[in-house]
DONULO-156123 format. One line per field, with one value per atom (N, C-alpha, C, O, CB): z, y, x; atom name; residue in one letter. Coordinates in nm, 2 decimals. Glycine has a CB too. Layout:
<rs>
up = (Z:...)
north = (Y:...)
east = (X:...)
atomo = (CA:...)
residuo = (A:...)
</rs>
This chain:
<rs>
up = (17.00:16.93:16.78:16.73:16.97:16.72:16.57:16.49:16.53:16.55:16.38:16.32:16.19:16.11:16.31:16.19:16.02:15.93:15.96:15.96:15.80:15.66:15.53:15.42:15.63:15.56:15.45:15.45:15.51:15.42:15.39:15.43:15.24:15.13:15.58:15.26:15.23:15.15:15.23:15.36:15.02:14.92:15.00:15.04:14.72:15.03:15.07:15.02:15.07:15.07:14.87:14.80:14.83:14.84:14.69:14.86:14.85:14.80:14.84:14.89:14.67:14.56:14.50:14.39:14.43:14.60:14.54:14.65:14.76:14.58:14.56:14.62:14.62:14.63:14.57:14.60:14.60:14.78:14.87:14.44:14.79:14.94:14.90:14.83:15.10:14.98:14.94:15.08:15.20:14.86:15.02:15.12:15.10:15.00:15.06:15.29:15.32:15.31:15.29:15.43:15.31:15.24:15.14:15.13:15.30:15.04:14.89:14.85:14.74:14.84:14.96:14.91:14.91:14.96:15.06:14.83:14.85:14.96:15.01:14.72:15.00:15.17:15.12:15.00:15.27:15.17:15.17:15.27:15.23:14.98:15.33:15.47:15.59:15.68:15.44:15.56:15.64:15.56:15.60:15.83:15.48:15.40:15.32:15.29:15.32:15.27:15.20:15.05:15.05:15.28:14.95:14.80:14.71:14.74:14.71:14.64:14.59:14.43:14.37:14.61:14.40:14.26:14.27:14.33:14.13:14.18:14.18:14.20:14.27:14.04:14.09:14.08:14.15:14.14:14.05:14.24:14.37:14.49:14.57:14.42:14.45:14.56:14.58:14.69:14.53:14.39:14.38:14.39:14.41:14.28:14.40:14.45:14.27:14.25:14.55:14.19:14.06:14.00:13.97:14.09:13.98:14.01:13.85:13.79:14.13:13.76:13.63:13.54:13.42:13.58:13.65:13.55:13.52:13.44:13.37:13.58:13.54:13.64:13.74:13.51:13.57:13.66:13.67:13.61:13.60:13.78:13.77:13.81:13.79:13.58:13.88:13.92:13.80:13.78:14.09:13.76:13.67:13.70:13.63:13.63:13.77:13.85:13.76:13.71:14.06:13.77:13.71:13.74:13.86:13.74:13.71:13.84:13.91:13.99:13.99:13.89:14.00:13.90:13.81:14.10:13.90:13.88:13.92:13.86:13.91:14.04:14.13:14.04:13.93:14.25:14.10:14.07:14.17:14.28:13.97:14.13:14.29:14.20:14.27:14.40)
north = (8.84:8.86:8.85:8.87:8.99:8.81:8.75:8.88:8.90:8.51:8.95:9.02:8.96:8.92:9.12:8.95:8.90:8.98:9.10:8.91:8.92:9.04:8.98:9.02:9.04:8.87:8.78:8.66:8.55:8.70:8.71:8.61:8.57:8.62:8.72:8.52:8.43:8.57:8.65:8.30:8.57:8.65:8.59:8.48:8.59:8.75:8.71:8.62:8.57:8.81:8.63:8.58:8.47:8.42:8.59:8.38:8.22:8.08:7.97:8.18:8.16:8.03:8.07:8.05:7.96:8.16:8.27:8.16:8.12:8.52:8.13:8.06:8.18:8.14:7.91:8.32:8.32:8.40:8.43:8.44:8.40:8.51:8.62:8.63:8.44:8.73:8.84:8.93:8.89:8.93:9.02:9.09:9.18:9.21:9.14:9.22:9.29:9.41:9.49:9.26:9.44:9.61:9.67:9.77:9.70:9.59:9.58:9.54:9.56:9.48:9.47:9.39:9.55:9.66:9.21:9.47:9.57:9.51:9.40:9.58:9.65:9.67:9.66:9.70:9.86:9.60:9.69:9.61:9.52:9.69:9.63:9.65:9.53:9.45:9.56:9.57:9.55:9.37:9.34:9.55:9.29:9.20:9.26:9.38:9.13:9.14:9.17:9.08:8.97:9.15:9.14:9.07:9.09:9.17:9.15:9.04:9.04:9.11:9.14:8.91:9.13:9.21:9.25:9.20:9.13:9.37:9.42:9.33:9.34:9.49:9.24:9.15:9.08:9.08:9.10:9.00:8.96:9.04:9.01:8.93:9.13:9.23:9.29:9.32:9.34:9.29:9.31:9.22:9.22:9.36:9.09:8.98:8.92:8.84:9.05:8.97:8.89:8.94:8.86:8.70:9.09:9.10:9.12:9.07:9.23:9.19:9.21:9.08:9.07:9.32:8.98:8.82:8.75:8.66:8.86:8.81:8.72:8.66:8.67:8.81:8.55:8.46:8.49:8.57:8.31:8.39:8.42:8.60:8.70:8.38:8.56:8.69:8.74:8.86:8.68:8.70:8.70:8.67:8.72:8.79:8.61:8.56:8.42:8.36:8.53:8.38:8.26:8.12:8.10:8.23:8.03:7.88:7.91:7.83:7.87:8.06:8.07:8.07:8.16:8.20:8.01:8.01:8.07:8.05:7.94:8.15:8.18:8.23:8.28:8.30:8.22:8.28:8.27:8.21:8.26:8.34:8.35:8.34:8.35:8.58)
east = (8.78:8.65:8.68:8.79:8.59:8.58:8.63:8.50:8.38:8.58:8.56:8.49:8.47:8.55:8.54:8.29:8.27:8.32:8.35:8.12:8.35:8.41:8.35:8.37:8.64:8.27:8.21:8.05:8.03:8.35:8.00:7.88:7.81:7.85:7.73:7.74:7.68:7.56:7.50:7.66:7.54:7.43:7.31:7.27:7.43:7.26:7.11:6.98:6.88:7.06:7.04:6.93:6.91:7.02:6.93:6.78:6.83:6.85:6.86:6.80:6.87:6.96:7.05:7.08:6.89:7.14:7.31:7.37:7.34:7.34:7.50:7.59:7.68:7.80:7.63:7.67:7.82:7.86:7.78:7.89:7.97:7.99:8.07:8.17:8.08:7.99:8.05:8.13:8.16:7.91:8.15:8.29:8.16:8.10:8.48:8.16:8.04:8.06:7.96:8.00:8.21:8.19:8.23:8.31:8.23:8.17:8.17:8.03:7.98:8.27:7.97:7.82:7.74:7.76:7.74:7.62:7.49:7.41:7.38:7.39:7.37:7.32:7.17:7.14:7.36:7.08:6.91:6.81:6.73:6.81:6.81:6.71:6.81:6.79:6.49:6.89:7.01:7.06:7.18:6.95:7.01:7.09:7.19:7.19:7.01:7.30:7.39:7.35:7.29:7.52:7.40:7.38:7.53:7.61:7.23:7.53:7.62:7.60:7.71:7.66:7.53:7.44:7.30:7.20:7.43:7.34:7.18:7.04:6.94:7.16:7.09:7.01:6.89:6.77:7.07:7.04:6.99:6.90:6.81:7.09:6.96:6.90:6.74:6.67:6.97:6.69:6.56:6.51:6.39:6.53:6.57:6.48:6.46:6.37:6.31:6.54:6.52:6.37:6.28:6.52:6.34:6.20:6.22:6.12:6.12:6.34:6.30:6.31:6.35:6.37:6.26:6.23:6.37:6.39:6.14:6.45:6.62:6.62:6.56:6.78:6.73:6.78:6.95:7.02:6.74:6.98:7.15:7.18:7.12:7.22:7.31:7.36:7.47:7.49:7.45:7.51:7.63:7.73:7.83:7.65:7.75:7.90:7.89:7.80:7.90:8.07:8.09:7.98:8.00:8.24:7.90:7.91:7.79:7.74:8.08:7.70:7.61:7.48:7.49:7.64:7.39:7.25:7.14:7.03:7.23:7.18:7.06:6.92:6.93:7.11:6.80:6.70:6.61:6.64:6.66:6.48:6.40:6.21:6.11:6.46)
atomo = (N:CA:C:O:CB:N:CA:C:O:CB:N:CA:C:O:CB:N:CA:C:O:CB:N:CA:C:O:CB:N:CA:C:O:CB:N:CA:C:O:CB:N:CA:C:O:CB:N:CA:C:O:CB:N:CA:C:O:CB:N:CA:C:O:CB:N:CA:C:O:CB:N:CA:C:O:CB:N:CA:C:O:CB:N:CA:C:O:CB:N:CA:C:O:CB:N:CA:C:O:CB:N:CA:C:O:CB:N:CA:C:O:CB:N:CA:C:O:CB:N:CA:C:O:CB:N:CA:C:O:CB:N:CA:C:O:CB:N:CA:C:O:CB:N:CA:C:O:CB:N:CA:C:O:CB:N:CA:C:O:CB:N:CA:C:O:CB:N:CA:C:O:CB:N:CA:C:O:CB:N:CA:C:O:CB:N:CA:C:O:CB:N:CA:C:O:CB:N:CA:C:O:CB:N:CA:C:O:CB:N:CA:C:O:CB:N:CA:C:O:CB:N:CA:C:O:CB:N:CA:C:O:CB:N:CA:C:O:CB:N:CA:C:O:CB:N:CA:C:O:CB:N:CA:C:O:CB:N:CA:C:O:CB:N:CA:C:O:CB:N:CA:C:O:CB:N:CA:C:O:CB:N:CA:C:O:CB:N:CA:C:O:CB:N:CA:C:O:CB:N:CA:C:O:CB:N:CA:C:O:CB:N:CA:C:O:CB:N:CA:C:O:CB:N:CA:C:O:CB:N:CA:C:O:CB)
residuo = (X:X:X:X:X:X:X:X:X:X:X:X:X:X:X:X:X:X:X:X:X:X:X:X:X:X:X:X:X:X:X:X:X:X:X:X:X:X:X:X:X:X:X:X:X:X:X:X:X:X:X:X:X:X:X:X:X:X:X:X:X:X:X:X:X:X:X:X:X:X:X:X:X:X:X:X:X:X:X:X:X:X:X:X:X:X:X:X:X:X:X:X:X:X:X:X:X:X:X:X:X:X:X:X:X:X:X:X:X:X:X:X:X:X:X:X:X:X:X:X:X:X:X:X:X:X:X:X:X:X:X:X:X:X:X:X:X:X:X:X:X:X:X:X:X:X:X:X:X:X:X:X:X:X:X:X:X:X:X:X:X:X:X:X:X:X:X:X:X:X:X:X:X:X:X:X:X:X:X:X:X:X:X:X:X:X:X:X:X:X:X:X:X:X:X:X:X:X:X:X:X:X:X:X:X:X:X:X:X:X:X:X:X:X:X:X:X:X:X:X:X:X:X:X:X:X:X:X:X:X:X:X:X:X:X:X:X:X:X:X:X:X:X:X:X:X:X:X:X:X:X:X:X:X:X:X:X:X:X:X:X:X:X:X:X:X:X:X:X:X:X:X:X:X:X:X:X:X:X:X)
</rs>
Protein backbone atom coordinates (compact mmCIF):
# COMPACT_ATOMS: atom_id res chain seq x y z
CA UNK A 1 0.00 0.00 0.00
CA UNK A 2 1.43 3.33 -0.97
CA UNK A 3 0.94 6.33 1.51
CA UNK A 4 0.33 9.97 0.14
CA UNK A 5 2.94 12.63 1.83
CA UNK A 6 2.45 15.27 -0.99
CA UNK A 7 -0.18 16.75 -3.24
CA UNK A 8 -0.81 19.39 -5.23
CA UNK A 9 -2.08 23.33 -3.38
CA UNK A 10 -5.72 23.35 -3.34
CA UNK A 11 -6.02 26.44 -4.79
CA UNK A 12 -6.55 26.28 -8.58
CA UNK A 13 -3.88 28.30 -10.15
CA UNK A 14 -0.98 27.12 -7.25
CA UNK A 15 1.46 25.08 -8.89
CA UNK A 16 3.25 24.40 -5.91
CA UNK A 17 2.97 20.72 -3.85
CA UNK A 18 3.01 20.64 -0.53
CA UNK A 19 4.00 18.10 2.28
CA UNK A 20 0.67 17.35 3.75
CA UNK A 21 1.84 17.59 7.20
CA UNK A 22 3.11 20.84 6.99
CA UNK A 23 0.31 22.07 4.52
CA UNK A 24 -2.76 24.02 5.80
CA UNK A 25 -5.81 21.91 6.47
CA UNK A 26 -9.46 23.65 5.99
CA UNK A 27 -12.42 21.70 5.17
CA UNK A 28 -10.33 18.95 4.59
CA UNK A 29 -8.05 20.62 1.41
CA UNK A 30 -4.48 21.16 1.61
CA UNK A 31 -2.72 24.75 0.74
CA UNK A 32 0.35 25.67 0.87
CA UNK A 33 -0.17 29.44 2.39
CA UNK A 34 -2.47 31.38 4.09
CA UNK A 35 -3.11 32.93 1.16
CA UNK A 36 -4.25 30.28 -0.84
CA UNK A 37 -6.27 29.08 1.61
CA UNK A 38 -8.60 32.15 1.97
CA UNK A 39 -9.18 31.73 -1.45
CA UNK A 40 -7.02 35.06 -2.22
CA UNK A 41 -10.01 36.92 -0.57
CA UNK A 42 -7.70 39.96 0.70
CA UNK A 43 -7.39 40.84 -3.17
CA UNK A 44 -3.65 39.29 -3.52
CA UNK A 45 -2.30 37.41 -5.89
CA UNK A 46 0.57 34.79 -5.74
CA UNK A 47 1.43 32.65 -2.74
CA UNK A 48 4.83 33.84 -2.20
CA UNK A 49 6.74 31.03 -3.25
CA UNK A 50 9.45 31.38 -5.82
CA UNK A 51 7.94 30.73 -9.92
CA UNK A 52 4.31 30.67 -8.55
CA UNK A 53 1.64 33.18 -9.67
CA UNK A 54 -1.39 31.81 -8.39
CA UNK A 55 -4.48 33.88 -7.88
CA UNK A 56 -8.20 33.23 -7.73
Amino acid sequence: MTTVTQMKCACDDCLCIVDISSALQQEGQYYCSETCANGHSAGGSGCGHTGCNCHS
